[in-house]
Phi, psi and omega in degrees: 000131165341184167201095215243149156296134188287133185248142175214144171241154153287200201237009142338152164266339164308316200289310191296340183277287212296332176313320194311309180311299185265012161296311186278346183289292191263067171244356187268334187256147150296109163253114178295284170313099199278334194252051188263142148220134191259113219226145192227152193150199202244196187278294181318336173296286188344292188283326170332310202275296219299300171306317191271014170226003173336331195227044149250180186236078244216142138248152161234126150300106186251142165239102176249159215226061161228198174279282190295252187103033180300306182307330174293162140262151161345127136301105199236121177294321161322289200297322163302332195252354158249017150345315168310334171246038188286153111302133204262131159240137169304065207226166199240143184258164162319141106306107154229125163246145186224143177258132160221220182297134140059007195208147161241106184250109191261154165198143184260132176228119174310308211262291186209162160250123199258131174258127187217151184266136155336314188232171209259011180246177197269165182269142152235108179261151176224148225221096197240152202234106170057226184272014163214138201267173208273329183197126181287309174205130182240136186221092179209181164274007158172203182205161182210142176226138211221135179302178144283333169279336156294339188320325203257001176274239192290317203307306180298354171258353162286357213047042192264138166324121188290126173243150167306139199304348195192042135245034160096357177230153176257178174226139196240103169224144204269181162231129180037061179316082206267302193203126014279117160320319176252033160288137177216036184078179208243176139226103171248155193322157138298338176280333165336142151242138191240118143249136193236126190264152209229122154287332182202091176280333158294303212256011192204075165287144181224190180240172189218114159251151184238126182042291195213016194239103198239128147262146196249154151061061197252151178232320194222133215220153200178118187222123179192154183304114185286032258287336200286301158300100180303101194223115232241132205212140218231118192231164180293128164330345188251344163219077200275206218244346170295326184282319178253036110268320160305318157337292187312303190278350158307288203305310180300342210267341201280000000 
């Protein structure tokens, strides 16, 4: 029996035409991977999907009907009927636990973990890398710590590093930094663990998001690489998801 990969969209209306579009497409072709799902929407549909399927043994497709669409590929009628030869990439998400009153809350983030102040005064955190710390007091407006695939997201507009899909690292970049001014963040193993101390958690609350997932009023952040998880994701080949970053960091060097 035939076997077709599950398509699912947001509720765009673009996004509803292309499902139809590519429904009538591999309906034409033998796809050998019964277990593709093929998700059409902008990086947010994207990671939405990618977290609530986390513990299935999945590919995934992105097609996008958003604006930007990094995680996504292009709609290509080509590019659907070669799925077989797509390249496949791997990546390991964020862990975050965050404490807060009387609570313990874990969430997982493909892209990034965001630390942010609350209030209208600045946070003071303090930022330890396994047992040493990264920094003793950071007085910004928060800090974000970011994958590579997430690296060309918020994290590049904090002005934080692009890093390559497989080296191995992570990036530690303050937000808006008032003292020390010239911290300008970290670049650290993937095996690391980063903890972030909230230093004055009464008068300077701040909040912890693991992507698009937030607790507020956090005293203590805990990050670290989930490796157990596998999140296994399939691009055309003529722009894979290793080529838009490179890019981005060609762009960044002009």
């Amino acid at each position: 029996m035939k076997k077709f990969p599950i398509i699912i969209s947001d509720k765009n209306k673009y996004s509803l035409i292309l499902r139809t579009k590519v429904k009538k497409i591999i309906e034409k072709f033998t796809i050998t991977k019964s277990n593709l799902i093929i998700v059409i929407g902008g990086d947010g549909f994207m990671l939405q999907t990618l977290k609530s399927n986390k513990n299935k043994l999945s590919i995934f497709y992105g097609i996008n009907s958003g604006s930007y669409g990094f995680l996504m590929n292009k709609f290509s009628e080509k590019a659907l009927r070669n799925l077989s030869n797509a390249k496949k990439v791997s990546i390991s998400p964020l862990e975050m636990t965050v404490s807060s009153k009387n609570k313990i809350q874990k969430s997982l983030a493909i892209n990034e973990v965001s630390i942010l102040r609350q209030s209208r005064q600045t946070a003071n955190l303090s930022i330890k890398c396994n047992a040493n710390y990264l920094i003793k007091k950071l007085v910004s407006d928060g800090v974000l710590v970011s994958t590579p695939a997430g690296s060309t997201a918020y994290n590049f507009s904090v002005k934080g590093p692009i890093l390559s899909l497989n080296s191995k690292k992570i990036s530690v970049a303050p937000i808006s930094a008032f003292r020390p001014r010239g911290w300008r963040g970290k670049i650290i193993s993937d095996k690391s663990k980063i903890t972030i101390f909230n230093l004055d958690y009464k008068k300077r609350p701040i909040s912890a998001v693991a992507d698009n997932f937030e607790v507020r009023n956090a005293k203590k952040i805990t990050i670290k690489i989930k490796n157990k998880i596998k999140i296994n994701l399939l691009y055309d080949k003529r722009i894979s998801l290793q080529k838009k970053i490179l890019m981005e960091q060609l762009r960044k060097s002009r």
